[in-house]
C-alpha positions, -999 to 999 in steps of 0.1 A, spaced: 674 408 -872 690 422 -842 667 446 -836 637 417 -834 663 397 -812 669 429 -789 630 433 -789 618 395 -779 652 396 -754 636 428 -741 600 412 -738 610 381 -728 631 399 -697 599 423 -688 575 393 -686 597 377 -667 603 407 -641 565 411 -641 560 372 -630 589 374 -603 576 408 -588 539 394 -584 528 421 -606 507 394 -627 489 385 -593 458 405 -594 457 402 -554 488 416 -548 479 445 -570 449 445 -552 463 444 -516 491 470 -528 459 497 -539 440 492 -508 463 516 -487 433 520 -460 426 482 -454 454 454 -453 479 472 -475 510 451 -491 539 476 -499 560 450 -515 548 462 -547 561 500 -537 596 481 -540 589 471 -575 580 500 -588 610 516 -572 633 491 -589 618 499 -619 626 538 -613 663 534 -607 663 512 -641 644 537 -659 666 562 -643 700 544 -655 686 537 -687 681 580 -691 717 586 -679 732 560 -708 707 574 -734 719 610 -730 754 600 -738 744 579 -773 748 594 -804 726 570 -818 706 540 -801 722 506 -804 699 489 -835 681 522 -851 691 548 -871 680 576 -842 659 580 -807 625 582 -809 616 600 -777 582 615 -765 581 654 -764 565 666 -732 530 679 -731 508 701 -709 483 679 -685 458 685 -699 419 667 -696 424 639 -723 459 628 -699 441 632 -666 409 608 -677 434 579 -695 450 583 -662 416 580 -641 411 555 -664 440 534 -658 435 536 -621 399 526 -624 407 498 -643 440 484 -623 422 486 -594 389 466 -606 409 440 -626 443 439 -609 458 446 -640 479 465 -663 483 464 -703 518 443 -691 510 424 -669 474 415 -685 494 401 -720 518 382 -697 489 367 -680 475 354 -712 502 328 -705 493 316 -668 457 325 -662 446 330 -698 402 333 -694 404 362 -670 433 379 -690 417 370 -720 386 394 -708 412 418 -701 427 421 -730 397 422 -750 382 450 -731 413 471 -730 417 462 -772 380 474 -775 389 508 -753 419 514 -776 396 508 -810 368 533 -796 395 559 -788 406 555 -822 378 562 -841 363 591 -815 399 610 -812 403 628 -842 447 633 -835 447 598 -829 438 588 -866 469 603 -874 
């Protein structure tokens, strides 16, 4: 139970950082990419932020024992770059820069500008269904 409460509290908090930052705002995300035209920083400030949280977040981690609702971390191992991580990442770019949006801020937007989101969503569900059944480790 607390870990479900810890998880909507943690959901409900990012959703709420993403409305207040303008992240859900296709524009902005827009105006933030188009670093040769009328660029708006503002979003440079965001993800900043989010860096020193991330960062803080590290710092506590490393002196837990055990996290605060599970038995033990369940962290990432670190991999080579390799081609598969550089074309998610082209990817990714491709896509936020088309659509203005992220996997985040997309779900979030189901909420406050639900067709276009919507279409979002259900291409980025279809990507990650196709990856599934074309990436043999992935099946795992």
């Amino acid at each position: 139970m607390l870990r479900a409460f810890i998880a909507l509290l943690s959901g409900v908090i990012f959703g709420l950082g993403l409305a207040i930052s303008g992240m859900m705002d296709p524009t902005r995300v827009r105006g933030f990419l188009d670093i040769l035209g009328d660029w708006d920083p503002t979003l440079a400030f965001v993800m900043g932020g989010a860096l020193l949280v991330m960062a803080a977040a590290w710092f506590i981690q490393r002196r837990l024992h055990t996290p605060v609702a599970c038995d033990s971390f369940s962290l990432p191992g670190t991999r080579l770059i390799d081609g598969q991580l550089i074309g998610g990442a082209a990817l990714f770019g491709i896509g936020w820069g088309i659509a203005g949006l992220c996997p985040g801020p997309a779900i979030a937007s189901l909420a406050t500008n639900f067709v276009p989101a919507a279409i979002f969503v259900a291409a980025m569900a279809t990507g990650m269904v196709v990856h599934r059944l074309v990436t043999p480790q992935a099946r795992a």
